[in-house]
N, C-alpha and C positions, 0 to 999 in steps of 0.2 A: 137674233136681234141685230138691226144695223147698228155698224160700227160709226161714231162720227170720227171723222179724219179729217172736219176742219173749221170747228170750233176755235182751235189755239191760233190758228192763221186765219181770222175773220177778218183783221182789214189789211192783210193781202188782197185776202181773195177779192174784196168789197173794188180792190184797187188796181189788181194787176190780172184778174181774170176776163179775157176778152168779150165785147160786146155782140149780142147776134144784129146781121143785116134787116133793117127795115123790111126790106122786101119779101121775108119771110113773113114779118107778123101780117102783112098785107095778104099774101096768100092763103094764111091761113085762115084769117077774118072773110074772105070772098068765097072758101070752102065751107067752112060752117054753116049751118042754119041758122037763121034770123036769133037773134039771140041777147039779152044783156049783158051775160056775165059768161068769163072766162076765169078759169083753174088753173094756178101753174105749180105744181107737185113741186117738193122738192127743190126753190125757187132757190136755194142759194143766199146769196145776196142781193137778188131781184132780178139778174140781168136778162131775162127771158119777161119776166112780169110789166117791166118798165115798154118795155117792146108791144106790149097787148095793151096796154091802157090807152095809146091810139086808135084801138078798133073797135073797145068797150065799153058798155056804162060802167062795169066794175070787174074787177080784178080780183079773186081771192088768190093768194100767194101763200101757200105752205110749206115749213121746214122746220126737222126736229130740231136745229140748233138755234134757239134763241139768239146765241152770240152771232151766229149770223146774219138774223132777221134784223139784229139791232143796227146794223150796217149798213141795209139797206137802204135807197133811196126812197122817199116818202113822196106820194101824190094824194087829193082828193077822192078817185077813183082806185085807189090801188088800196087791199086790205091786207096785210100781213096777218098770218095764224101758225104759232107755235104747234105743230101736227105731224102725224107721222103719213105716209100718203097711204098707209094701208085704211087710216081711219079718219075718213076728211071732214070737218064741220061744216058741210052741205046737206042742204035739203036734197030727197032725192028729185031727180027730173032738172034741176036748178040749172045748170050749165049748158050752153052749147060747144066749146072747146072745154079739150083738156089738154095742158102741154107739160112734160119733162125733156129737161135741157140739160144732159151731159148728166144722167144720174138714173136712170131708170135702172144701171147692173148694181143700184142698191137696194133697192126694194125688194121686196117677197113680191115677187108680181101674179104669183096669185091672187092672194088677196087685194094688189093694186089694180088689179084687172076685174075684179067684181066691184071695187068702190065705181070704176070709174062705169060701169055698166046702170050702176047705181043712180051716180048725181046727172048725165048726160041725157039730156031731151033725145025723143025718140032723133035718129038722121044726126047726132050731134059725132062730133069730130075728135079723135086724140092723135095726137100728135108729137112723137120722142125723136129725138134727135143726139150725136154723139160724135167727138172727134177725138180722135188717136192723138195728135199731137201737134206743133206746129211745125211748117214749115218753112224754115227763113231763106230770104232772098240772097244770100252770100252761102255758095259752098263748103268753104272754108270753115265758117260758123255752122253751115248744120251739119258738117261732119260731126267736129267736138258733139254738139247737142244728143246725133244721134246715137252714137258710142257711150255717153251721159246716161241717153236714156234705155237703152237695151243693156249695158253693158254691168255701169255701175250701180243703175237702181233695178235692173230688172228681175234680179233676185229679191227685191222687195216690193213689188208692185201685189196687192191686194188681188185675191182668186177673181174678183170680179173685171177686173183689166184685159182677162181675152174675153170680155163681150166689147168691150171697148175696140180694141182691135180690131173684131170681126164685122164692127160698124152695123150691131145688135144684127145681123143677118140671122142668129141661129135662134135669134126668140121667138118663139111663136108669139102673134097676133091673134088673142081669140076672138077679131072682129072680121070686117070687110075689109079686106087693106085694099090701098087706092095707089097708084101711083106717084110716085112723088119726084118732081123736078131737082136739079142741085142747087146749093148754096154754097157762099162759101164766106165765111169771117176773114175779115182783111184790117192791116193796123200797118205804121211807121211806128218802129218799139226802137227805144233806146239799150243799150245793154243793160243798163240800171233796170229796165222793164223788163227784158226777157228775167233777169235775174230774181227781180220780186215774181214773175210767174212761174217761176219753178216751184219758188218754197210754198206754192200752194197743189203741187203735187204728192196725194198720200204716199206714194213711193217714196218721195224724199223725208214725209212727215214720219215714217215706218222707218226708214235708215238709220235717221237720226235717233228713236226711240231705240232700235237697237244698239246702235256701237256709240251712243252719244257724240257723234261728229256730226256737222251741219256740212251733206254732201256740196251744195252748194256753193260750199266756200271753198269747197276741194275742187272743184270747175270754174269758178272765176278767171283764174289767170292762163289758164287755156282756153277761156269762150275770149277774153281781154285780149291774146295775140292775134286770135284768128281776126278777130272784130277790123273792118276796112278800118286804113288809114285815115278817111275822113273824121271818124269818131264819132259820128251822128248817128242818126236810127237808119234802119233798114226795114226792109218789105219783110212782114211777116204775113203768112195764109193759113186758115185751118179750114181744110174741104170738112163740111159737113154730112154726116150719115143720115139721111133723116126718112124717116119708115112714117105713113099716115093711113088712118081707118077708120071708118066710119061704121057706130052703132046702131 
């Protein structure tokens, strides 16, 4: 059974977890077959679903944590559904897209890979996507970070984190995979912002559950020195991994 690891942090994550580029949901609307309705598994707190309701008449959006879905942003076109992605409340054939966004190393994807064989119109599209981590625009700063993150949580980072890593390369696709272009998510983050997007890292949410200390407050005043003298935001990027296939 999946673990949820972010329930207790829903409006972090609702707040500090980064947005995907437009120019994905576009791509992926122009891939698809003709179609109504798009799936986004495992939607988090929306930020993938939000992306698709420019390209659709309707959006279903699933995730087993309530507490997240309640955070998410609401539209006309967008449906939230408390679900698990092995068991989605669609009809079969219903969908021409299927998308998970930074979540696919949680699912049984067996069985996520027969729902989605399932609800998807004959030629219909899925599409998963995944980033390791961010990269920020000052040195200094992503040194700290990256020492943060291999160092001090890496001994708590969840079995599922070397799919993440390996930028889902070792999972099989049991469709047609298709080639897929880069992306890449881009922000001006303040340290306040890097710091609310940490605590939405199950590695930190698992440290803390172990040794009762909030790692993150154990890296402030190291991420604070390194941080430019100006004290504003800086360039933050996360290169996206994104695998697409068609059924």
């Amino acid at each position: 059974m999946t673990t949820d690891h972010f329930s207790a942090v829903a409006r972090e994550y609702a707040r500090f977890r980064p947005t995907y580029p437009p120019a994905l949901f576009a791509y992926l609307a122009e891939l698809a077959p003709a179609g109504a309705r798009a799936w986004d598994c495992a939607t988090g707190t929306g930020q993938a679903a939000v992306g698709l309701v420019t390209h659709f008449a309707q959006v279903v959006a699933t995730d087993m944590s309530p507490a997240l879905l309640r955070q998410a942003p609401r539209h006309t076109r967008l449906r939230y559904a408390a679900a698990r992605g092995e068991a989605a409340p669609l009809a079969a054939r219903s969908v021409a897209l299927v998308t998970v966004a930074q979540a696919l190393h949680w699912l049984d994807r067996t069985r996520f890979f027969a729902e989605v064989r399932r609800v998807l119109v004959s030629g219909g599209v899925l599409a998963v996507w995944t980033y390791p981590s961010l990269e920020l625009g000052d040195p200094a700063v992503d040194r700290v970070l990256r020492q943060f993150y291999t160092q001090r949580i890496g001994p708590y980072w969840p079995p599922q984190r070397a799919l993440v890593e390996d930028g889902y390369r070792r999972i099989a696709l049991p469709f047609d995979e298709l080639a897929a272009p880069q992306f890449a998510m881009t922000a001006r983050w303040t340290l306040t912002a890097v710091l609310g997007h940490l605590q939405t890292w199950s590695g930190v949410r698992r440290f803390q559950a172990a040794r009762g200390v909030d790692p993150v407050a154990l890296v402030e005043p190291d991420l604070s020195a390194a941080w430019p003298s100006h004290g504003g935001p800086i360039d933050v990027t996360w290169p996206l991994a994104l695998r697409i296939a068609r059924v």
